[in-house]
Structures are given as C-alpha cells and as structure tokens.
MDTraj code that builds the backbone (N, CA, C; nanometers):
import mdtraj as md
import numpy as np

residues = "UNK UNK UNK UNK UNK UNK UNK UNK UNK UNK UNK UNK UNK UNK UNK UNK UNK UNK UNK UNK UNK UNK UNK UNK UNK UNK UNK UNK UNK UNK UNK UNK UNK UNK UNK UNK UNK UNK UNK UNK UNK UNK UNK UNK UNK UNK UNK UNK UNK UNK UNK UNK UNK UNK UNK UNK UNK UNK UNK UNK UNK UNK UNK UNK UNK UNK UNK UNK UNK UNK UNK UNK UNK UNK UNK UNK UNK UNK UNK UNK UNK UNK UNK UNK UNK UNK UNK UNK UNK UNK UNK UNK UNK UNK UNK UNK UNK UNK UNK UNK UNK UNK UNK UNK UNK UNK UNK UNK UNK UNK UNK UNK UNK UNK UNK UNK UNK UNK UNK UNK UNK UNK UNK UNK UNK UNK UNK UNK UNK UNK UNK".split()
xyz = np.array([
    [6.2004, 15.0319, 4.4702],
    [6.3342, 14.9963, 4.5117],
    [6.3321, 14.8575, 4.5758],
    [6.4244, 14.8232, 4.5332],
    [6.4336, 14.6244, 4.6295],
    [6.5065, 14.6596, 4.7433],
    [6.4124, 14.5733, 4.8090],
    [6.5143, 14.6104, 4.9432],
    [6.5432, 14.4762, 4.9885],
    [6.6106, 14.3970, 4.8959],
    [6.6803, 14.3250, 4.9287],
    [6.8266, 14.3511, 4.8285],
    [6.8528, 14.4570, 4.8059],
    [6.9542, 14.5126, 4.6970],
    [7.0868, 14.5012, 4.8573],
    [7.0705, 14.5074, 4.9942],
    [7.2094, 14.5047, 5.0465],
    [7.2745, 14.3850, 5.0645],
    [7.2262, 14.2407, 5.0613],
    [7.2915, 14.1338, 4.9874],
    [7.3509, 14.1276, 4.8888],
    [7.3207, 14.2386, 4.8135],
    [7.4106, 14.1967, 4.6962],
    [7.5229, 14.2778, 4.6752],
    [7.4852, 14.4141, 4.7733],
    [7.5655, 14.5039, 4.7606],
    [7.7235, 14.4282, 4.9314],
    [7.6326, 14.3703, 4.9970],
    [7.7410, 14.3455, 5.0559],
    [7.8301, 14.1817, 5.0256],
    [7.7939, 14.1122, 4.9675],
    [7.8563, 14.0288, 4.8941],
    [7.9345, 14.0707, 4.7913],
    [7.8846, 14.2304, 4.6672],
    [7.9834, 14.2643, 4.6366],
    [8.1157, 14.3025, 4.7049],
    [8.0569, 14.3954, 4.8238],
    [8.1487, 14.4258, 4.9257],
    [8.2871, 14.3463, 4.9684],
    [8.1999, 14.2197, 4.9805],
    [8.3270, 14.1027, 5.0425],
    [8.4101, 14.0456, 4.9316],
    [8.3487, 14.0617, 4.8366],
    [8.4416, 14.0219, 4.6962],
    [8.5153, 14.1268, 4.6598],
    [8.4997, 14.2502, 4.6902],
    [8.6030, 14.3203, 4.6291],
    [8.6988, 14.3670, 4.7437],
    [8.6603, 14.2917, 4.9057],
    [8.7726, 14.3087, 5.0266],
    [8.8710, 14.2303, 5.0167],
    [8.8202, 14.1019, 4.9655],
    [8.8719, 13.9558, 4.9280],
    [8.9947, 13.9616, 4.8403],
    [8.9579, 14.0681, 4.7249],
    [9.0312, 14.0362, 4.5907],
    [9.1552, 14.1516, 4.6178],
    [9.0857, 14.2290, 4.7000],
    [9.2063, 14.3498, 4.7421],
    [9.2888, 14.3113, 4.8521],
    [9.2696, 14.2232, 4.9067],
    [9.3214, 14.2041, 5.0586],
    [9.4886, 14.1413, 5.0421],
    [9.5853, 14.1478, 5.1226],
    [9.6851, 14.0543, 5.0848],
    [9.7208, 13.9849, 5.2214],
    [9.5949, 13.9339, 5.2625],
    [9.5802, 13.8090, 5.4064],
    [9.6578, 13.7251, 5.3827],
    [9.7664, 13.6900, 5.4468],
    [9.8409, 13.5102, 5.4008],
    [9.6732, 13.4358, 5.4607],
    [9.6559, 13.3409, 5.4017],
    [9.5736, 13.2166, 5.4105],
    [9.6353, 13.1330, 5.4498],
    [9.8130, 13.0931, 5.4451],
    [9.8636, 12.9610, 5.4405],
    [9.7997, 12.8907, 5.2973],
    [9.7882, 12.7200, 5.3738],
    [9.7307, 12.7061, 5.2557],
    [9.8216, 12.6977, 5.1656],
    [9.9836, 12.7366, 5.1157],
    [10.0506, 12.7275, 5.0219],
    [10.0164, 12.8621, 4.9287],
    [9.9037, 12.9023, 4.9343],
    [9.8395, 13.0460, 4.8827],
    [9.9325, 13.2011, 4.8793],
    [9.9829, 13.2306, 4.7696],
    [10.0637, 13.3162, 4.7873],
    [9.9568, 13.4589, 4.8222],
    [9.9527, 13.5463, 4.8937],
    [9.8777, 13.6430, 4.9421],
    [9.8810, 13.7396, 4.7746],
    [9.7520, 13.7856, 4.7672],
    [9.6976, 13.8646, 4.6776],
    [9.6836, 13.8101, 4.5570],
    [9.6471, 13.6606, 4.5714],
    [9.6568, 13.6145, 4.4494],
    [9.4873, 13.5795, 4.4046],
    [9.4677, 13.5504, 4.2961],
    [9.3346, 13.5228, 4.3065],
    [9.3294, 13.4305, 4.3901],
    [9.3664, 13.2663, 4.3852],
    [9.3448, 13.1640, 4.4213],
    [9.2988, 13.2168, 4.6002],
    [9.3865, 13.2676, 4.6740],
    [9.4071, 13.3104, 4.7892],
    [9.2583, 13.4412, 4.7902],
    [9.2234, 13.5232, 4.7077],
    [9.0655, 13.5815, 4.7422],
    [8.9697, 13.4967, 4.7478],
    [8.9963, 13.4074, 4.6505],
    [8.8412, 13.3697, 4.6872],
    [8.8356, 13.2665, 4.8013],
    [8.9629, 13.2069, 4.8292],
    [8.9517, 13.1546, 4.9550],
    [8.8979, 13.2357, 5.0590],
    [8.9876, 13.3619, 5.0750],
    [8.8920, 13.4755, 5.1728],
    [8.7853, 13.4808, 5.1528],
    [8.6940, 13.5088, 5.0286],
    [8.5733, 13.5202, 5.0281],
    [8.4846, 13.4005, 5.0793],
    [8.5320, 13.3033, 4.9684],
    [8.4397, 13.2002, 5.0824],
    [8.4437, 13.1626, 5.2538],
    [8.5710, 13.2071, 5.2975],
    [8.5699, 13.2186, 5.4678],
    [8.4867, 13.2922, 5.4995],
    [8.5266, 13.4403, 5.4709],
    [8.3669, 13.5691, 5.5151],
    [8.2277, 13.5164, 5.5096],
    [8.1895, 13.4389, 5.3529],
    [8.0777, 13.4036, 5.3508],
    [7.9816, 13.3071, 5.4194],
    [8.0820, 13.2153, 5.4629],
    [8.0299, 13.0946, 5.5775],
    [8.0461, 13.1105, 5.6927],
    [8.1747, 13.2233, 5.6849],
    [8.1516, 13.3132, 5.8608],
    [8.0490, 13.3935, 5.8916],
    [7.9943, 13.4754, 5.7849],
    [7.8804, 13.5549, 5.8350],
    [7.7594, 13.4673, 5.8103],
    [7.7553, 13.3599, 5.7664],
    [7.6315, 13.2705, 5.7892],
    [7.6252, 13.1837, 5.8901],
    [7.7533, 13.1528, 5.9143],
    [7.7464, 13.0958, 6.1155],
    [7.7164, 13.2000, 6.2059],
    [7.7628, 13.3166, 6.2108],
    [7.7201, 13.4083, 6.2967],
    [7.5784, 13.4711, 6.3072],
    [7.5441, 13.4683, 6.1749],
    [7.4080, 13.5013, 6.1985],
    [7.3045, 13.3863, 6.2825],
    [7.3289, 13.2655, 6.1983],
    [7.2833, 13.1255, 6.2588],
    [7.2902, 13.1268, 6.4555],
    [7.3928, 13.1747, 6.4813],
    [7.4604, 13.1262, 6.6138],
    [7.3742, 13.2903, 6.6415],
    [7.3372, 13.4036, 6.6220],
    [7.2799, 13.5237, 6.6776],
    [7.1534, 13.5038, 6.6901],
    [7.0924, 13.4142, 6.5822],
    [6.9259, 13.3598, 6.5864],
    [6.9130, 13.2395, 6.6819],
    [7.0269, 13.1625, 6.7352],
    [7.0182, 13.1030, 6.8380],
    [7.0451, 12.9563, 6.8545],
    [7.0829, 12.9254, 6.6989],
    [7.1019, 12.8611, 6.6549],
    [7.2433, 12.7599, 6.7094],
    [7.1976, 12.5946, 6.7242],
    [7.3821, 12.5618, 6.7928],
    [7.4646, 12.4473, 6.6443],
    [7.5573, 12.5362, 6.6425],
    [7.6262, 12.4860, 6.4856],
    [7.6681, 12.3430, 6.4992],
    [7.6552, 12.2700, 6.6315],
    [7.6903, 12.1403, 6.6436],
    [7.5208, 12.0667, 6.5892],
    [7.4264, 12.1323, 6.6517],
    [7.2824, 12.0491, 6.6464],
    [7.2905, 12.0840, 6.4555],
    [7.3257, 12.1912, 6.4102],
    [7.2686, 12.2272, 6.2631],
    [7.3638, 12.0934, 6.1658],
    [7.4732, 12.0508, 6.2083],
    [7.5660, 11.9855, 6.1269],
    [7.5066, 11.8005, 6.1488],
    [7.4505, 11.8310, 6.2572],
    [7.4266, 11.6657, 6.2916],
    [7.2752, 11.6353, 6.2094],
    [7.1941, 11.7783, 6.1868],
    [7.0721, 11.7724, 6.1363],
    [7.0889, 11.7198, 5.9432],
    [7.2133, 11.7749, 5.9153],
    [7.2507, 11.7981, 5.7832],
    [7.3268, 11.6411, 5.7448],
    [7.3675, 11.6006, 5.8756],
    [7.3755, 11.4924, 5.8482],
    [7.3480, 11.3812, 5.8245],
    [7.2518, 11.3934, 5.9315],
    [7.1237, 11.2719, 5.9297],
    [7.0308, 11.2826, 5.8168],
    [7.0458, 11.3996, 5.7116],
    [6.9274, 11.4165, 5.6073],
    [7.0257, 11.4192, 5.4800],
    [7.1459, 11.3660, 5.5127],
    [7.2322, 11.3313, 5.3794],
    [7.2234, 11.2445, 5.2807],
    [7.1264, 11.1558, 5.2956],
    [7.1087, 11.0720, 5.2238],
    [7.0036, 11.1213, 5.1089],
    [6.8866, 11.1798, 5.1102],
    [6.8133, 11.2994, 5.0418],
    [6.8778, 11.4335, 4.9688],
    [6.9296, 11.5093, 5.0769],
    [7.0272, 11.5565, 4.9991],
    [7.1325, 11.5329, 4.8604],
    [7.2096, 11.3925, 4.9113],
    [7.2736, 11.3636, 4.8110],
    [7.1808, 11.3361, 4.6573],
    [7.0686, 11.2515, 4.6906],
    [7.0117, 11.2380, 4.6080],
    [6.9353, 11.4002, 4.5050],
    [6.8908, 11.4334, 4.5917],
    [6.8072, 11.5776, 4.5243],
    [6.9639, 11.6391, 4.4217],
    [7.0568, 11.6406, 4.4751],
    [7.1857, 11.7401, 4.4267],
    [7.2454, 11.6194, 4.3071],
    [7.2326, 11.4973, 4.3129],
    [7.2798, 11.4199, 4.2114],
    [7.1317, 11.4678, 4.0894],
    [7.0413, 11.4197, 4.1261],
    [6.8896, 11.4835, 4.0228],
    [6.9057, 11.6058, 3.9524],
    [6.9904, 11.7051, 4.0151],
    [6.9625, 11.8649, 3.9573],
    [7.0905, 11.8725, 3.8653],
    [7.2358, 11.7933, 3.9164],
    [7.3491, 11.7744, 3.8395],
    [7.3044, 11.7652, 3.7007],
    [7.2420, 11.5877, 3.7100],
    [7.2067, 11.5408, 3.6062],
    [7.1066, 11.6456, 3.5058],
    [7.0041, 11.7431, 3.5517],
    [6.9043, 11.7584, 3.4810],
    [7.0008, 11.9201, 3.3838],
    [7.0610, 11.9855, 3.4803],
    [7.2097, 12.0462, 3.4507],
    [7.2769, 11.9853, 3.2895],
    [7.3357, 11.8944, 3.3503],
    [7.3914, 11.8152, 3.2365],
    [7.3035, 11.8161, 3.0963],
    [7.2187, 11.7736, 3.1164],
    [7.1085, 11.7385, 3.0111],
    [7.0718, 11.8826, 2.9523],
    [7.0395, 11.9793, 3.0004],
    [7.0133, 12.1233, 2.9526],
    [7.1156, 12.1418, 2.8433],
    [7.3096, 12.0761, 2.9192],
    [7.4128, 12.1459, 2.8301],
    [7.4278, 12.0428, 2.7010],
    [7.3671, 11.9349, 2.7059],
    [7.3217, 11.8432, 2.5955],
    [7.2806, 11.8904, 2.4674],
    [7.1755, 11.9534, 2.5411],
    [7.0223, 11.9914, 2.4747],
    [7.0957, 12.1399, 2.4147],
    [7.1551, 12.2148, 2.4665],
    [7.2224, 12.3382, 2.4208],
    [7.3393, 12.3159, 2.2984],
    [7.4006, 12.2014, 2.3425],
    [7.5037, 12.1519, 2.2519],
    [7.4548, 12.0864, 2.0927],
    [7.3219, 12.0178, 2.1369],
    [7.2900, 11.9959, 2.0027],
    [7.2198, 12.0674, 1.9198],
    [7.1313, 12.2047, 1.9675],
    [7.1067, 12.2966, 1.9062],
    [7.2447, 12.4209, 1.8272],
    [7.3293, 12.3889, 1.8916],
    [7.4383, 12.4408, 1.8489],
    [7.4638, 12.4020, 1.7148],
    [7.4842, 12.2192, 1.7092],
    [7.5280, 12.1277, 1.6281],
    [7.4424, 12.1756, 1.4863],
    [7.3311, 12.1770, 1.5162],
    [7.2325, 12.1718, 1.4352],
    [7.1904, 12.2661, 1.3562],
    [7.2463, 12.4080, 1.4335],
    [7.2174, 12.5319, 1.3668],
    [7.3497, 12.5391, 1.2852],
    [7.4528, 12.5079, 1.3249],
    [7.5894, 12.5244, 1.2269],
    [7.5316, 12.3896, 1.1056],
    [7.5270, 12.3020, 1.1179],
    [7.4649, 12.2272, 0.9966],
    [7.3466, 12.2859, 0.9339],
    [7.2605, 12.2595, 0.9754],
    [7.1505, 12.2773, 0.8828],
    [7.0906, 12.4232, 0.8587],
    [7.1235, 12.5425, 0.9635],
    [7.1254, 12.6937, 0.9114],
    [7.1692, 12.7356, 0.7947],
    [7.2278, 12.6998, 0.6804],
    [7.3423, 12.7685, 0.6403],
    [7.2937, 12.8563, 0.5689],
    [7.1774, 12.9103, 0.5562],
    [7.1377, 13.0794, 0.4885],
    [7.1495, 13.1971, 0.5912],
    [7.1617, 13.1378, 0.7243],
    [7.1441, 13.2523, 0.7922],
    [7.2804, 13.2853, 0.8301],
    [7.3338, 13.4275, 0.8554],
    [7.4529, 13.4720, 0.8351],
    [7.4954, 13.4934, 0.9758],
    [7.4368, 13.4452, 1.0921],
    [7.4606, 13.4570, 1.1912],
    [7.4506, 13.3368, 1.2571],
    [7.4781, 13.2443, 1.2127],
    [7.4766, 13.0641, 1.2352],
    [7.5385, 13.0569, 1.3043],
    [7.5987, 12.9628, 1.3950],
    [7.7619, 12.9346, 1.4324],
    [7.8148, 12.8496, 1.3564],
    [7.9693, 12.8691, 1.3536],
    [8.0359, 12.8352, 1.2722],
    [8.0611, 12.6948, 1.2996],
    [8.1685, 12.6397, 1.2354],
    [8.1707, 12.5055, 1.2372],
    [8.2703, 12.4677, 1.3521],
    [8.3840, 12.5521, 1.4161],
    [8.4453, 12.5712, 1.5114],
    [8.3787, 12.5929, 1.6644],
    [8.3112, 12.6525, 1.6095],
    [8.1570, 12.6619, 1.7711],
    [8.0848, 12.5159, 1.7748],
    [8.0652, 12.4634, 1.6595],
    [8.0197, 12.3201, 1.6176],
    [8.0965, 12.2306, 1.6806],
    [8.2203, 12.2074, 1.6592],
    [8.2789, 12.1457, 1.7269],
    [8.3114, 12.1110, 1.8672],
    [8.3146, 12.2769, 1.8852],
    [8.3691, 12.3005, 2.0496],
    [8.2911, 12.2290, 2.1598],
    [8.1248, 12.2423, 2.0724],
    [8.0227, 12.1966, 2.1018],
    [8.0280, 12.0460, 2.1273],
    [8.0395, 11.9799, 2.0152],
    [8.0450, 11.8531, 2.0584],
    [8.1512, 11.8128, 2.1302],
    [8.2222, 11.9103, 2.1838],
    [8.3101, 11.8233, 2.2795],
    [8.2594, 11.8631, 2.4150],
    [8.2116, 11.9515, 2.4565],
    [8.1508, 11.9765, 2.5529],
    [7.9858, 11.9181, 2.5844],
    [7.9232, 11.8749, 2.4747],
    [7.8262, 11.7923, 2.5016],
    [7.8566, 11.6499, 2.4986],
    [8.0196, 11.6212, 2.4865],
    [8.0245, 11.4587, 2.4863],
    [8.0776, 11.4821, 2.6360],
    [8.0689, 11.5333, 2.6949],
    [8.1791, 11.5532, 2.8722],
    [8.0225, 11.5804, 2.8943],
    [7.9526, 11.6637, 2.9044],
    [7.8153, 11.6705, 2.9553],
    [7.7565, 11.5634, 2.9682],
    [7.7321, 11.4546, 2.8409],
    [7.6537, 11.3550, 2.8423],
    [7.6958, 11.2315, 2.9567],
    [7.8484, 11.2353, 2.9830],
    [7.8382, 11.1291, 3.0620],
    [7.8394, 11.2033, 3.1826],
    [7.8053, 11.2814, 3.2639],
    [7.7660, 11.3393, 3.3749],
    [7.6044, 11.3183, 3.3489],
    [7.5395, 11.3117, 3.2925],
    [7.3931, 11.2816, 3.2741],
    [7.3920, 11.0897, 3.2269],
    [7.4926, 11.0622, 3.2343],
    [7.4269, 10.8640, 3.2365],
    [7.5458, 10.8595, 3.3715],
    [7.6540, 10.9107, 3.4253],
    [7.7097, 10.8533, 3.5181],
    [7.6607, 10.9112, 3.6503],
])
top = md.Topology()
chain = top.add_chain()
for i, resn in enumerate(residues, 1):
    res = top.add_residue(resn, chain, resSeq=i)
    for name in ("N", "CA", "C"):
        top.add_atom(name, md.element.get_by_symbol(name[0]), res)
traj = md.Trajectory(xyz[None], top)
C-alpha cells in the first residue's frame, strides 16, 4: 500500500469541495461556476501549504524574500524546461506528420486531419522553443 495515497486522496477531496461549493469569490466569478472552483481550489491549495509552512515554523515574509533573491535562477531553470517542453511537442508533432505521410499501409496511421492539426500546433510550439 502507498502511503503516500492521502495527498492524493485529499487534493481529490479539495477538488471535488471546490467544484461543489457555491462560495462567491468576487472576482466578477459567478458562484458555482467552474471558473469560480478552481479559483477555490487553488486558494485551499496555497492555504494549506502556508499553514503547514507557518506550523513547521516557518516565517512567510523570510520564505518570499528567499524566493526572491533566487529569482533570477529560477526564472532561468523554468524558461530551460518551457523550452525543452516545447521541443518534445515539436518532436511529437513531427512524428505525427510523418506517420500520416509516409505510413500509408498501416490502417491505424493518423489521418491527414490529425496531420494537420499537428502542424499547427507544432508551428505555435516551435516558436515557444526559439522565443
């Protein structure tokens, strides 16, 4: 048994309090709408990760100034993984391309409509991997 199975069971938890709930948010958010759950959800989720933070002893002013001062790394590491992201849906897109062209005995190819869809989503991919 995993016993790390109540993370997931309580994140389901908060997603299905979230999606049931009819909290006004403000926000312009009409209550019970999707837009308006997952706003709830993501509140719960960064609330119960400050609280835990702030129960381990943690001070949410020192953690934000730490995150700040190491933003410059950050940004970089998260621009690197975007890009390498990007490049995967490249690399997915032209195997797509390639199996609708040059497959054509096998009866489970994609079609030329998946072909396409493809290259439009690997031409929006590609410039997230050069920009």
């Amino acid at each position: 048994m995993n016993p790390f199975r109540w993370i997931g069971r309580l994140v389901s938890g908060l997603w299905s309090f979230s999606r049931a709930s009819y909290i006004d948010v403000g926000r312009g958010l009409r209550p019970g709408s999707r837009a308006s759950g997952l706003f709830i959800f993501l509140f719960l989720i960064f609330f119960l990760i400050g609280l835990v933070l702030v129960l381990l002893g943690f001070d949410l002013v020192e953690i934000d100034n730490w995150i700040e001062t190491q933003s410059g790394w950050l940004d970089a590491v998260g621009t690197i993984l975007f890009r390498i992201v990007c490049g995967l849906v490249v690399l997915l897109a032209g195997f797509t391309v390639w199996g609708a062209i040059f497959n054509r005995k096998d009866p489970n190819r994609p079609g030329f409509g998946c072909a396409i869809g493809a290259i439009i989503i690997g031409y929006f991919a590609w410039f997230g991997v050069i920009g």
